[in-house]
Every structure is written in structure tokens, then in C-alpha cells.
N, CA and C atoms as an extended XYZ file, in Angstrom:
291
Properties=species:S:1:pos:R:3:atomname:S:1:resname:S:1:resid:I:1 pbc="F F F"
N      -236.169       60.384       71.028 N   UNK     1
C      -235.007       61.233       70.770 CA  UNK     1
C      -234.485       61.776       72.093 C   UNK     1
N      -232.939       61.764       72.168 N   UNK     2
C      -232.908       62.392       73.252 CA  UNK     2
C      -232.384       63.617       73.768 C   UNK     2
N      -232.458       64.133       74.272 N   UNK     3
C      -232.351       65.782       75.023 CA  UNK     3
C      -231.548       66.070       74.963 C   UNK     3
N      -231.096       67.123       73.749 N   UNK     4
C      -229.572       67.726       73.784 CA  UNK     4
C      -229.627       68.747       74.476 C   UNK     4
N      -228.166       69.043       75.227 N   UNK     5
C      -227.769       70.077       76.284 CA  UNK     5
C      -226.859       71.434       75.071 C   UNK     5
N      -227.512       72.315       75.540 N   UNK     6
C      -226.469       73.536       74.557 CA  UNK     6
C      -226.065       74.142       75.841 C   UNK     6
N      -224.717       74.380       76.183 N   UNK     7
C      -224.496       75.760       76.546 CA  UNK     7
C      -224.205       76.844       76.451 C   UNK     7
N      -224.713       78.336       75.993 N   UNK     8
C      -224.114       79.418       75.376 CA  UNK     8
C      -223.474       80.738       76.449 C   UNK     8
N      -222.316       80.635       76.031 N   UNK     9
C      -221.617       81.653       77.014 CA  UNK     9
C      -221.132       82.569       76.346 C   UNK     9
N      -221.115       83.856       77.300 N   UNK    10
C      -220.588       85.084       75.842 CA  UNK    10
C      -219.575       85.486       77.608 C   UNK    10
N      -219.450       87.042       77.529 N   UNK    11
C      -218.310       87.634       78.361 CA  UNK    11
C      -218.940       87.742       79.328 C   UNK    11
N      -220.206       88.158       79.968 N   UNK    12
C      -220.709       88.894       80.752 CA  UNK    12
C      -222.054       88.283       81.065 C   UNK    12
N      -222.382       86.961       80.372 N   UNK    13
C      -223.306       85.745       80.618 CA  UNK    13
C      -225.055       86.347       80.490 C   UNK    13
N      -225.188       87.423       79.724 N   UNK    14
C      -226.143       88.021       79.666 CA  UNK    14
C      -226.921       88.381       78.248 C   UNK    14
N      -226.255       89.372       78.080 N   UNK    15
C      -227.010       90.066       76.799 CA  UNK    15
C      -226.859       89.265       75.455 C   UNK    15
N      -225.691       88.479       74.875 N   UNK    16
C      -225.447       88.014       73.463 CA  UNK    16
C      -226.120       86.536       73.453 C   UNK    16
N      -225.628       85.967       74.844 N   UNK    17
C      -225.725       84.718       75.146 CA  UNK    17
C      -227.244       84.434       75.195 C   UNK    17
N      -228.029       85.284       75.863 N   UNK    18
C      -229.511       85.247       76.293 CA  UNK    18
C      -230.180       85.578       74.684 C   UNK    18
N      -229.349       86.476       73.446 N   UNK    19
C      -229.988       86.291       72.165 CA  UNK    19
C      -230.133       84.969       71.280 C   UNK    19
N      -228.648       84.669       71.450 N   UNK    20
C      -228.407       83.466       70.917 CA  UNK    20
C      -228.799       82.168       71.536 C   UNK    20
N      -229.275       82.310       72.665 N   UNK    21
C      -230.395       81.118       73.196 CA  UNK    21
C      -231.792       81.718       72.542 C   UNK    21
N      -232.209       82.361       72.562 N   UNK    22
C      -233.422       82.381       71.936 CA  UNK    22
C      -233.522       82.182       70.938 C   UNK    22
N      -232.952       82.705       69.822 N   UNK    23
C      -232.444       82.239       68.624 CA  UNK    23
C      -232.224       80.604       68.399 C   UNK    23
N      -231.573       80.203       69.547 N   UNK    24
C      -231.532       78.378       69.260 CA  UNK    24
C      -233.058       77.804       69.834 C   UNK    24
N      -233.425       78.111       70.786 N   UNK    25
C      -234.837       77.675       71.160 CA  UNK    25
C      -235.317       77.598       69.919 C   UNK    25
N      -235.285       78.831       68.994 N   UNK    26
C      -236.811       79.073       68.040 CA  UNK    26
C      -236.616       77.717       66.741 C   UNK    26
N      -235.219       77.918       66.816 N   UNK    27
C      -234.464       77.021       66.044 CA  UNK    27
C      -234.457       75.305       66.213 C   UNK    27
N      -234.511       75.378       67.247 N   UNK    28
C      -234.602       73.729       67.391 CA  UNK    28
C      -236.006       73.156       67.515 C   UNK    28
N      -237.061       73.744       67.984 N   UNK    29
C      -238.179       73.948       67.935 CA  UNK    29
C      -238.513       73.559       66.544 C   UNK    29
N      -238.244       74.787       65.842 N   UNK    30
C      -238.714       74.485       64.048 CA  UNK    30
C      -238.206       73.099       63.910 C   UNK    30
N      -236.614       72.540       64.164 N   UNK    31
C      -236.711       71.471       63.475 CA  UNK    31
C      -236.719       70.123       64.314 C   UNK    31
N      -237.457       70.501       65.064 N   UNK    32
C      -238.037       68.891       66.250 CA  UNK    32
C      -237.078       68.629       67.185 C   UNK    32
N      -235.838       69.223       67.247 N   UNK    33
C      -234.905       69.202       68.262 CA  UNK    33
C      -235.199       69.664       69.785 C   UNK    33
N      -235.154       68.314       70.647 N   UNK    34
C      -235.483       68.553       72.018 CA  UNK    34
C      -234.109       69.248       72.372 C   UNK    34
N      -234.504       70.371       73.165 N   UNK    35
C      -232.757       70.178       73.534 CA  UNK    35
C      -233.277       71.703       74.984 C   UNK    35
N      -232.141       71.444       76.214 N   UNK    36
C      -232.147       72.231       77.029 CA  UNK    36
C      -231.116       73.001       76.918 C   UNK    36
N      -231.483       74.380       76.776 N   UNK    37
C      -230.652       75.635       76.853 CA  UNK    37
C      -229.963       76.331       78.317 C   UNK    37
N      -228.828       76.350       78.266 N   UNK    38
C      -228.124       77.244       79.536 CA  UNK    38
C      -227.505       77.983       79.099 C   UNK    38
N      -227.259       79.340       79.814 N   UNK    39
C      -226.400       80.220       79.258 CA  UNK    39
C      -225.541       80.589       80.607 C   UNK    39
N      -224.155       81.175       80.632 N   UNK    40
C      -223.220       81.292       81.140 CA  UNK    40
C      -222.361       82.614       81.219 C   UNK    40
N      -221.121       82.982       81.922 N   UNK    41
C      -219.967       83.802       81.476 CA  UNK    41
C      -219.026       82.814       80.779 C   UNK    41
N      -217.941       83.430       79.904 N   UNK    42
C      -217.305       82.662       78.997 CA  UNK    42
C      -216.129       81.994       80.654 C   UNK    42
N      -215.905       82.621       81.540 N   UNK    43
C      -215.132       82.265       82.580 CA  UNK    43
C      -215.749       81.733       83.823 C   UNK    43
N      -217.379       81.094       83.504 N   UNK    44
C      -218.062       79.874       84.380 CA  UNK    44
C      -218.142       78.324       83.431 C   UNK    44
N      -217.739       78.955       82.143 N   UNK    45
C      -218.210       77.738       80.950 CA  UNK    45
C      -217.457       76.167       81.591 C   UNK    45
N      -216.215       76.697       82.178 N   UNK    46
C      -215.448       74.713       82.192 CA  UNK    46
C      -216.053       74.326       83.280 C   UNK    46
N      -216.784       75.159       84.094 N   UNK    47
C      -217.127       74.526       85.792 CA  UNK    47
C      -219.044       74.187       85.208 C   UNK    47
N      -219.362       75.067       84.786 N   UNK    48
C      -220.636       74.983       84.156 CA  UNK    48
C      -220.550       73.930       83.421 C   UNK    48
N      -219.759       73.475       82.311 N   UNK    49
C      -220.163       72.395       81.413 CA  UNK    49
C      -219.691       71.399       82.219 C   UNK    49
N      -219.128       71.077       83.195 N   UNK    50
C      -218.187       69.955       84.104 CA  UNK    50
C      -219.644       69.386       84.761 C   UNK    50
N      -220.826       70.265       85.103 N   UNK    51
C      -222.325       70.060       86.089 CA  UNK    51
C      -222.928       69.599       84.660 C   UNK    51
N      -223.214       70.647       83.861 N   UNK    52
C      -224.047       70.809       83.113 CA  UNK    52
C      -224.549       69.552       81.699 C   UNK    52
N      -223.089       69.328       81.281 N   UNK    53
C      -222.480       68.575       80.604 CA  UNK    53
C      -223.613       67.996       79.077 C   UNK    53
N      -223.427       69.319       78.922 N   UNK    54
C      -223.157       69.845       77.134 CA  UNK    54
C      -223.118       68.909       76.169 C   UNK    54
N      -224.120       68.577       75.369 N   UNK    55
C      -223.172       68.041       73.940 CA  UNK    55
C      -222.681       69.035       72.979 C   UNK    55
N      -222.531       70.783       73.022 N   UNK    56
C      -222.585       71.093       72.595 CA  UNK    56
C      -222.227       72.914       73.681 C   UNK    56
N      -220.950       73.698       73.364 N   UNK    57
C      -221.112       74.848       73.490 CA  UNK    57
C      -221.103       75.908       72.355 C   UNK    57
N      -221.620       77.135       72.750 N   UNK    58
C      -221.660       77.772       71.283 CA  UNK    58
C      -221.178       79.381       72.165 C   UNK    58
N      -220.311       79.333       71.971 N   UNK    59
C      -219.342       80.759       72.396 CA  UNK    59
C      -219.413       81.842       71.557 C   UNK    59
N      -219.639       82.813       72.250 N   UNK    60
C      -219.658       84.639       71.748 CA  UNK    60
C      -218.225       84.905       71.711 C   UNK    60
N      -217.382       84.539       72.653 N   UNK    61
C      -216.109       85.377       72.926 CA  UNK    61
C      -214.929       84.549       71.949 C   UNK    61
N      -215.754       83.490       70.705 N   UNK    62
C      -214.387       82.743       70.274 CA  UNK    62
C      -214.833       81.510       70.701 C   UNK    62
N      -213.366       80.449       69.884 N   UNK    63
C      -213.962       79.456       70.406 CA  UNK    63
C      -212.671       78.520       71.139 C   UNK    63
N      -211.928       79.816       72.088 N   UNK    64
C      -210.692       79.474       72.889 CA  UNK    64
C      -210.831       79.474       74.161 C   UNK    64
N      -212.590       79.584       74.391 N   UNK    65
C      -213.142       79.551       75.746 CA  UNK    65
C      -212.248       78.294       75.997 C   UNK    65
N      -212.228       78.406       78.186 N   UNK    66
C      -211.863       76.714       78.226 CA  UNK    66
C      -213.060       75.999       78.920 C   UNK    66
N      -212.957       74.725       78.276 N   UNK    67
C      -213.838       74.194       78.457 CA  UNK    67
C      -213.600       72.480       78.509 C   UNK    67
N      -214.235       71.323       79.324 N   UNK    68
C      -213.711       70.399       79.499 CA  UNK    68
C      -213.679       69.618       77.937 C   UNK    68
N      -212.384       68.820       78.390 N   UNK    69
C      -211.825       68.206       76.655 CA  UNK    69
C      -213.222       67.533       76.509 C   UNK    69
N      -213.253       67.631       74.677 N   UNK    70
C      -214.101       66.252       74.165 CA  UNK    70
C      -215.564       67.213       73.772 C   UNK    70
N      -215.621       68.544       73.987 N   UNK    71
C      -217.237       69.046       74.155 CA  UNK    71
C      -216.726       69.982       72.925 C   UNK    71
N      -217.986       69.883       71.959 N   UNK    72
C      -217.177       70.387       70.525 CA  UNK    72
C      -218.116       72.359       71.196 C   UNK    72
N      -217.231       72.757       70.489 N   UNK    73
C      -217.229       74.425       70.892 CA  UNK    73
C      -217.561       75.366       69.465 C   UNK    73
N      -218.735       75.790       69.371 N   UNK    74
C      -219.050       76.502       68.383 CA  UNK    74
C      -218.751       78.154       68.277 C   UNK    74
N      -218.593       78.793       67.314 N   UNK    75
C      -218.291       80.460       67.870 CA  UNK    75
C      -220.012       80.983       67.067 C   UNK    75
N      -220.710       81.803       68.077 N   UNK    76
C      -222.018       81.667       67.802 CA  UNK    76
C      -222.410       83.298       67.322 C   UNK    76
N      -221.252       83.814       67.251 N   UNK    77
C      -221.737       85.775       66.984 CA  UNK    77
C      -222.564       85.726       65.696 C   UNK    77
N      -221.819       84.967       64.626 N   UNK    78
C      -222.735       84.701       63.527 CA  UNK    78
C      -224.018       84.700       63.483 C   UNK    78
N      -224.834       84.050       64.830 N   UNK    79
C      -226.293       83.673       64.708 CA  UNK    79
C      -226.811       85.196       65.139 C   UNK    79
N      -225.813       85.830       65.586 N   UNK    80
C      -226.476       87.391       66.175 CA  UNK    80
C      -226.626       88.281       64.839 C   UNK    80
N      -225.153       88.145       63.894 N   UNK    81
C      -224.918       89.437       62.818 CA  UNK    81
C      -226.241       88.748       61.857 C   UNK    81
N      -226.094       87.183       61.261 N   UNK    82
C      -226.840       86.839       60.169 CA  UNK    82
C      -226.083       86.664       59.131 C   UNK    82
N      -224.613       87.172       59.282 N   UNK    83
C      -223.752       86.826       58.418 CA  UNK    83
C      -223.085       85.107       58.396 C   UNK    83
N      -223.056       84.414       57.621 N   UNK    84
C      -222.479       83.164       57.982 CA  UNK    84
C      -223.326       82.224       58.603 C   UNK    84
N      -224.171       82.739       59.078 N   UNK    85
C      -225.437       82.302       60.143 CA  UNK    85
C      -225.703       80.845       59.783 C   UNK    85
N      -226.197       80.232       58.320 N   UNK    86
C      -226.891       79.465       57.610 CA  UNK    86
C      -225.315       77.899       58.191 C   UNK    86
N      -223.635       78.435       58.118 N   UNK    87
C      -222.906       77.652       58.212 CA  UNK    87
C      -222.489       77.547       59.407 C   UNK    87
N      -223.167       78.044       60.665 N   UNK    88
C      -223.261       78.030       61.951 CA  UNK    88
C      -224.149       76.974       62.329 C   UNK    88
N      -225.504       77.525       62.030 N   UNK    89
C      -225.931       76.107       62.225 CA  UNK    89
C      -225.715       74.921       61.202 C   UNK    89
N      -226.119       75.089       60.617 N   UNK    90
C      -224.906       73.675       60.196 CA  UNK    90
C      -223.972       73.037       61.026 C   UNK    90
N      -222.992       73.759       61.183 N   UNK    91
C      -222.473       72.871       62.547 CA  UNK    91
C      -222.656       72.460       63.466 C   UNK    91
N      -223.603       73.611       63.984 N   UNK    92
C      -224.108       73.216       65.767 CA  UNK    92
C      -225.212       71.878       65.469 C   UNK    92
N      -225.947       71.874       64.192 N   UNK    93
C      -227.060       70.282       64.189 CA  UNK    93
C      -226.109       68.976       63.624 C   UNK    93
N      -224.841       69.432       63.290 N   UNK    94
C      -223.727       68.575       62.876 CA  UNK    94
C      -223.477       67.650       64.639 C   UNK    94
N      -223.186       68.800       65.065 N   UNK    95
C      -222.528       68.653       66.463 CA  UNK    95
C      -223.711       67.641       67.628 C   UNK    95
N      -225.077       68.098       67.347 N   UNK    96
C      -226.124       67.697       68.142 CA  UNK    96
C      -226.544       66.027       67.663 C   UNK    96
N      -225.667       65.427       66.502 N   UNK    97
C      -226.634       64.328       65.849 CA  UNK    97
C      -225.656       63.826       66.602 C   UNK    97
């Protein structure tokens, strides 16, 4: 299997972003998903994913971050509240297959 790239960027590349990576670690873990985590500011994300190069971002600030065409963009606050949470991921293991 091979190594999916997440990148999670919120405003300030710290506090939401650094939850919601842990939150995906624990998460991909449970379901056998290799995958390397980076986290970001929402205004390093297009130069970051341009190096980094993502199958996958999952944005705090929205999902109008910019970011290079073609890289599907998730809005990830959900995985923080718990609201909606269950149709978040859903997408993001939509996004990773």
C-alpha cells in the first residue's frame, strides 16, 4: 500500500491543525492507512503542498484555501466539534483511495 500524504492547515499552523493531525494519525492507524502527516498556515498551504505534494488537504479556515489545482481540499473543523465528523471522514478515506 502506498503512503498517503495529508496536509492540515488551519490560520496560525498550530493549535487546530496540530488537533486534527492527531486525530487523523489515531484514525488512519485504526484503519491500516499508511499515511504521512504535515501541518501548515492556511497562507504556506500552495507553496507547502507544491514540496510536499498531498493527496489530500484538510483545511480549518474553509475550503477556499489556495492551493495547487487537482489536490482535493477537505474543511476539517468537523473532526475538532464531532459534529458531522462521521461525513468528514468519509470523504477524506474517499479522497485517500
Amino acid at each position: 500500500m502506498d503512503v498517503k500524504r495529508v496536509l492540515i492547515c488551519c490560520a496560525n499552523g498550530v493549535a487546530t491543525s496540530t488537533m486534527v493531525s492527531m486525530k487523523c494519525k489515531k484514525k488512519f492507524k485504526e484503519l491500516g492507512i499508511d499515511a504521512e502527516v504535515q501541518t501548515c498556515t492556511s497562507n504556506e498551504a500552495k507553496s507547502k503542498a507544491a514540496s510536499f505534494k498531498p493527496d489530500i488537504i484538510i483545511s480549518n479556515v474553509g475550503k477556499n484555501v489556495r492551493v495547487p489545482e487537482g489536490i482535493p481540499v477537505v474543511y476539517g473543523v468537523n473532526l475538532l466539534s464531532g459534529q458531522g465528523a462521521d461525513e468528514t471522514w468519509a470523504e477524506i478515506i474517499e479522497a485517500l483511495k
